[in-house]
ROMIGU-556711 format. One line per field, with one value per residue (C-alpha): residue number from 1; x, y, z. Coordinates in nm, 4 decimals, decimal comma, always signed. Example, Ala and Ser with C-alpha at 12.3 -4.5 7.8 and 13.67 -1.06 7.14 Angstrom:
n <- c(1 | 2)
east <- c(+1,2300 | +1,3670)
north <- c(-0,4500 | -0,1060)
up <- c(+0,7800 | +0,7140)
This chain:
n <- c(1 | 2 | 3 | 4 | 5 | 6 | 7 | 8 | 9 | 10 | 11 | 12 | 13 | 14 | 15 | 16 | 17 | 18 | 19 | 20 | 21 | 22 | 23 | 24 | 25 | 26 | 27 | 28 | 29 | 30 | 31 | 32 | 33 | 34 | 35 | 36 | 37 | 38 | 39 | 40 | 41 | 42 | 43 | 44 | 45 | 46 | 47 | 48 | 49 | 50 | 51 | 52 | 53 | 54 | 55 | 56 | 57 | 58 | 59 | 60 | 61 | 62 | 63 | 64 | 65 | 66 | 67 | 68 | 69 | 70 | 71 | 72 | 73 | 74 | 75 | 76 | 77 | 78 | 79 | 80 | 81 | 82 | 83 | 84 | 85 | 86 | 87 | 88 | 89 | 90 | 91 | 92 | 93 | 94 | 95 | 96 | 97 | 98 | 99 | 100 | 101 | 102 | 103 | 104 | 105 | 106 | 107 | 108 | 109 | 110 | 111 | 112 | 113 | 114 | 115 | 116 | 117 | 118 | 119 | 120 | 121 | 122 | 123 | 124 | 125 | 126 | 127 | 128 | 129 | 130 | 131 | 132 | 133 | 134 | 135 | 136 | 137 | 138 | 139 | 140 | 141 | 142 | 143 | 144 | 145 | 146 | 147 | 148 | 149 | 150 | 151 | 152 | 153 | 154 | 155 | 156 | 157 | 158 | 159 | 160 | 161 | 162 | 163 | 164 | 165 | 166 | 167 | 168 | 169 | 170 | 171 | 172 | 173 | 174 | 175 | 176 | 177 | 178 | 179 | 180 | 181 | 182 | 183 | 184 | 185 | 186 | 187 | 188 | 189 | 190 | 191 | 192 | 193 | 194 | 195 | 196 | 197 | 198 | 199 | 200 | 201 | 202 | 203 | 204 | 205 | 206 | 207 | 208 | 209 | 210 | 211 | 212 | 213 | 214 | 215 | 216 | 217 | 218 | 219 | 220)
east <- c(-0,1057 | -0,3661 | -0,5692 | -0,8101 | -1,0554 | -1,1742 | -1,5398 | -1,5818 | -1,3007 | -1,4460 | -1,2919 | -1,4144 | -1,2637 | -1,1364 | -1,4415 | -1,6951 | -1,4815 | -1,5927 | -1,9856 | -1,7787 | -1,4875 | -1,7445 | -1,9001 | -1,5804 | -1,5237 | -1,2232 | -1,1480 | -1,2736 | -1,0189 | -0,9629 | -0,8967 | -0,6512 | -0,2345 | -0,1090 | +0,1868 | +0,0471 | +0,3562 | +0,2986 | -0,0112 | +0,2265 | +0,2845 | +0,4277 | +0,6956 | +0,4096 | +0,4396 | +0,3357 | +0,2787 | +0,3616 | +0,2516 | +0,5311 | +0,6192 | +0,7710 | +0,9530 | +1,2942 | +1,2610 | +1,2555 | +1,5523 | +1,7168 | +1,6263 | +1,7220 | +2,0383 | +2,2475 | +2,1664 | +1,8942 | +1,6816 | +1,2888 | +1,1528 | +0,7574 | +0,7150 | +0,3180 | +0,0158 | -0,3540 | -0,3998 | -0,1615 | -0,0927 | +0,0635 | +0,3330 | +0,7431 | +0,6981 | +0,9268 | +1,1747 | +1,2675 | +1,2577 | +1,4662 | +1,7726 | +1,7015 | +1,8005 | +2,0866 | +2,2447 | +2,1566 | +2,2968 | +2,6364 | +2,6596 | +2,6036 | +2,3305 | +2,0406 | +1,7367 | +1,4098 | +1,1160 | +0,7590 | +0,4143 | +0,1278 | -0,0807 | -0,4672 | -0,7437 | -0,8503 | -0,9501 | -0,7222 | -0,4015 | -0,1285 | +0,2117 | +0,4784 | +0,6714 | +1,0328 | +1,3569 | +1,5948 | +1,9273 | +2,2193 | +2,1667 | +1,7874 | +1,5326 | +1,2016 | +0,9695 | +0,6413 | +0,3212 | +0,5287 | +0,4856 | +0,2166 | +0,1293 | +0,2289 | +0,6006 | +0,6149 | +0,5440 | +0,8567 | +1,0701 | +1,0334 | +1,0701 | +1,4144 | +1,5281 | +1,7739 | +1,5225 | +1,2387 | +1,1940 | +0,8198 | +0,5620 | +0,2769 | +0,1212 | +0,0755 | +0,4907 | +0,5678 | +0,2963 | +0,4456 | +0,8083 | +0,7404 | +0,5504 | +0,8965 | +1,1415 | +1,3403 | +1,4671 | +1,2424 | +1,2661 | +0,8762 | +0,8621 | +0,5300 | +0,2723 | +0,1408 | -0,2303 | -0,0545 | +0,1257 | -0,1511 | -0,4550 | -0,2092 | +0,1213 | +0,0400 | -0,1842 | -0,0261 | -0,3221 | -0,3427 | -0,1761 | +0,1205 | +0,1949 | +0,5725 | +0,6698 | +0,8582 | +1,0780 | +1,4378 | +1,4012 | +1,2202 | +1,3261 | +0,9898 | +1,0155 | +0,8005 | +0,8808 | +0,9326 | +1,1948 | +1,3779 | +1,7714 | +2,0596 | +2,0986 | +1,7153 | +1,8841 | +2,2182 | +2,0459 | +1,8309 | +2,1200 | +2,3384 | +2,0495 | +2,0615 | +2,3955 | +2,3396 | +2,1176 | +2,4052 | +2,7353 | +2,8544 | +2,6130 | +2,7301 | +2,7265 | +2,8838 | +3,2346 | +3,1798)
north <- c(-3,7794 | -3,5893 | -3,2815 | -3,0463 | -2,9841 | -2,5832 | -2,5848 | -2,1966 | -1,9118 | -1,6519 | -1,3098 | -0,9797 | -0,6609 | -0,7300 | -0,5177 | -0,7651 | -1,0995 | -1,2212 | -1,3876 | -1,5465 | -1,6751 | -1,8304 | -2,0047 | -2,1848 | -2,2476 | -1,9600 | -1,7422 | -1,3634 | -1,1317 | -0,9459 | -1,3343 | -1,4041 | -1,3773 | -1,0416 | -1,2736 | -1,5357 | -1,6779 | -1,7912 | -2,0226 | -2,2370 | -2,5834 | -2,7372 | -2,6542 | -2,5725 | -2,8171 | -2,7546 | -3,0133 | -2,8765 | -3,1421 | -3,4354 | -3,2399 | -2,9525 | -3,1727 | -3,1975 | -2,8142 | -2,6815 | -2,9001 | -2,7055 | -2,3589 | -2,4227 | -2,6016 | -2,2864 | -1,9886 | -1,7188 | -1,4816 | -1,4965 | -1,1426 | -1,0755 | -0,7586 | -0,7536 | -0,7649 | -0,7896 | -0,4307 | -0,2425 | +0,0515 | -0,2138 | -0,3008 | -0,2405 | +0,0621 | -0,0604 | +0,2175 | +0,0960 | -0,2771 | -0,1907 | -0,0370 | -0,2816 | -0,5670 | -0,3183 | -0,3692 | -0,7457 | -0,7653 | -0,6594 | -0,8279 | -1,1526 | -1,2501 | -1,5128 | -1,3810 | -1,6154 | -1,4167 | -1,5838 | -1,4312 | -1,5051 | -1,2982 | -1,3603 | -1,1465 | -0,8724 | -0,5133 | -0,2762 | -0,5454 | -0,5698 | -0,8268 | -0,6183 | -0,7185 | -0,8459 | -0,6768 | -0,9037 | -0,9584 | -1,1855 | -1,4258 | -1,3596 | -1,6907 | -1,5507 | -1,8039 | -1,6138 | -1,8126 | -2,0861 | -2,2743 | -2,3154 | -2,2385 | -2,4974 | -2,4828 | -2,0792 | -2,1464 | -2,3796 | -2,1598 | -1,8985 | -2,1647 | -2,2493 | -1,9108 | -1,6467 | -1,3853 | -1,2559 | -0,9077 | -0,8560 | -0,5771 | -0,6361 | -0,9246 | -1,2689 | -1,3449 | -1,0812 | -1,2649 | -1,6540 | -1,4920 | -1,3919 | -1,7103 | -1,8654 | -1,6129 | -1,5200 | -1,1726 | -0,9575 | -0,6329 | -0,5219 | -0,2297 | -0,0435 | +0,1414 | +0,4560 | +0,2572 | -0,0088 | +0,1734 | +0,3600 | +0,1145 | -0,1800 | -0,0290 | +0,3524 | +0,1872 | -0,1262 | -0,4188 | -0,7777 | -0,7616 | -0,6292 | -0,8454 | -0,9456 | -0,5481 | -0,4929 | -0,8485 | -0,7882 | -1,0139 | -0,7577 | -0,4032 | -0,1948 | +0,1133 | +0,2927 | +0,2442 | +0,6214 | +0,6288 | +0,3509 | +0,3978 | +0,1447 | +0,1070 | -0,0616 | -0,3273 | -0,3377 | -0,4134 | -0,7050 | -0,8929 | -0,8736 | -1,0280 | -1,2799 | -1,3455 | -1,4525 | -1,7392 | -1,8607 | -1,7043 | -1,8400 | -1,6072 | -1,4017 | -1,0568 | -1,1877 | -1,2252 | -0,8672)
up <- c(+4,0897 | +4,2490 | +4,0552 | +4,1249 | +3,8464 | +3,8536 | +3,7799 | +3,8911 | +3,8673 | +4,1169 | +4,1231 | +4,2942 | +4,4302 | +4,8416 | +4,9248 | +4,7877 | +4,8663 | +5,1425 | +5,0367 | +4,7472 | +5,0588 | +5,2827 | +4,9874 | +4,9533 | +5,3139 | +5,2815 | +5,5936 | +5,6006 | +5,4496 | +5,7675 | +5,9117 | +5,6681 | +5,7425 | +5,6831 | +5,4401 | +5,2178 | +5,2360 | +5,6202 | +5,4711 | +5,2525 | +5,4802 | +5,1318 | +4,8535 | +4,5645 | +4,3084 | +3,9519 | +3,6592 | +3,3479 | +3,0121 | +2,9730 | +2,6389 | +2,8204 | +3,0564 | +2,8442 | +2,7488 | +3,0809 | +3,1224 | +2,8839 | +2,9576 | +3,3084 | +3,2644 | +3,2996 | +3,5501 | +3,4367 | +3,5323 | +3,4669 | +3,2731 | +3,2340 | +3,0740 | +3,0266 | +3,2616 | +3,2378 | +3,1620 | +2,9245 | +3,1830 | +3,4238 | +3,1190 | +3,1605 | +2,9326 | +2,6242 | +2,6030 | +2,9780 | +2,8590 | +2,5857 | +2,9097 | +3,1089 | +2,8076 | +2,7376 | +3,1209 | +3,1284 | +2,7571 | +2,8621 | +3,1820 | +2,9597 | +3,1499 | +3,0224 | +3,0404 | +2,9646 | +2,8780 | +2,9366 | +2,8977 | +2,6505 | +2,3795 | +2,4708 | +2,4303 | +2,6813 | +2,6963 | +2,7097 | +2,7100 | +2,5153 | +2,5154 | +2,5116 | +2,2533 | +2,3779 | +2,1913 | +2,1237 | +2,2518 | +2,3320 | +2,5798 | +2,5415 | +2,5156 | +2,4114 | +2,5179 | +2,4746 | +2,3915 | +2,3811 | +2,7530 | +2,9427 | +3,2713 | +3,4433 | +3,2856 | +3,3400 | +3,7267 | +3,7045 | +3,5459 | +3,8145 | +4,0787 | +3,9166 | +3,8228 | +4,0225 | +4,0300 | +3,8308 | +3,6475 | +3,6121 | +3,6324 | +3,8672 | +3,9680 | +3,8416 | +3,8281 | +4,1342 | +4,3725 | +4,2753 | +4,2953 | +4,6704 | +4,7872 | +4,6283 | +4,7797 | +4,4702 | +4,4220 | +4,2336 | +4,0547 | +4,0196 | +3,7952 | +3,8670 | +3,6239 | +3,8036 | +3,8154 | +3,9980 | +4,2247 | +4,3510 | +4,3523 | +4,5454 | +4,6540 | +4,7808 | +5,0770 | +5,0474 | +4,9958 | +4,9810 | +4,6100 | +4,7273 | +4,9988 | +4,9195 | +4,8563 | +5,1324 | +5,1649 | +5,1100 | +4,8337 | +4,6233 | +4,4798 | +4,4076 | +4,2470 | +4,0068 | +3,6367 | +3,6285 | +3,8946 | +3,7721 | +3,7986 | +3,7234 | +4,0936 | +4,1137 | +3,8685 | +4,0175 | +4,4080 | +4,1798 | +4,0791 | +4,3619 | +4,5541 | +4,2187 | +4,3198 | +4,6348 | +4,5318 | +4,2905 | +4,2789 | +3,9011 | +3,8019 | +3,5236 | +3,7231 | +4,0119 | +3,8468 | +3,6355)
């Protein structure tokens, strides 16, 4: 199958993006589609190693929703007394819940560490990219803080409830920016992890519902 082998990873700030976009051949950011999601003329398609192959079988046999609880900076985390609700609601709506997300080394990061409940799969550190992308393309709808899960869960349409850090909220989503593309589709529920009420969860999984109605909640 074809590959693409990544020989350089650039990243910089939209203000100093463009020099490193020409150098790639990649239209000005000002050029660009106001929705990423306009740019994709193909399903994405992700390869995860042949080992994971029967596992994601697995996790996926039954409906479930996707949860990412950690980002690349620790402020951007579902704060864990919220997690810990949140697991409480999904808990007694008997609803599977497959947690992803990996411990690596950064400054100022930390994996939030998952509580466990019934009808939880904690699957941190244990799949790799490749088979997380997958999982989100197969799930009902992802509960994630902000971005790497939020961005592939709108370029995939699946109902999203993004729970926002304050330095998230206002370096992306207060002027909204080219991270926070997908915040207004009717797909996603934004709020700020401080304003979070039952309702932001209850909105998430009727919209989960939608997308497969012998999921757990719909019947509750």
């Amino acid at each position: 199958r074809e590959q693409i082998t990544l020989r350089e990873i650039p990243y910089r700030v939209p203000s100093k993006a463009d020099p490193v976009r020409a150098k790639f051949g990649l239209c000005r950011l000002d050029d660009r589609p106001p929705n990423p999601c306009q740019s994709v003329v193909a399903p994405l398609a992700f390869f995860p190693p042949d080992h994971e192959r029967s596992l994601i079988e697995t996790l996926t046999r039954d409906p479930f929703i996707v949860l990412s609880a950690s980002a690349g900076q620790r402020s951007r985390n579902i704060p864990a007394s919220l997690l810990q609700s949140i697991m409480g609601i999904l808990a007694a709506h008997g609803i599977r819940v497959v947690a992803v997300g990996r411990n690596y080394l950064r400054k100022n990061r930390l994996e939030q560490p998952i509580p466990g409940f019934p009808n939880l799969i904690n699957m941190v550190d244990k799949l790799s990219v490749p088979a997380v992308a997958q999982l989100v393309q197969r799930c009902l709808g992802t509960i994630n803080c902000h971005s790497a899960i939020s961005m592939l869960g709108w370029l995939e349409n699946k109902p999203q409830l993004l729970l926002l850090g304050g330095k998230a909220w206002s370096r992306h989503f207060k002027k909204k920016d080219l991270w926070a593309f997908g915040a207004d589709f009717k797909t996603t529920t934004c709020v700020r992890s401080t304003q979070f009420h039952p309702r932001h969860l209850e909105r998430f999984l009727e919209l989960a519902c939608e997308k497969n109605d012998h999921f757990a909640p719909c019947h509750s």
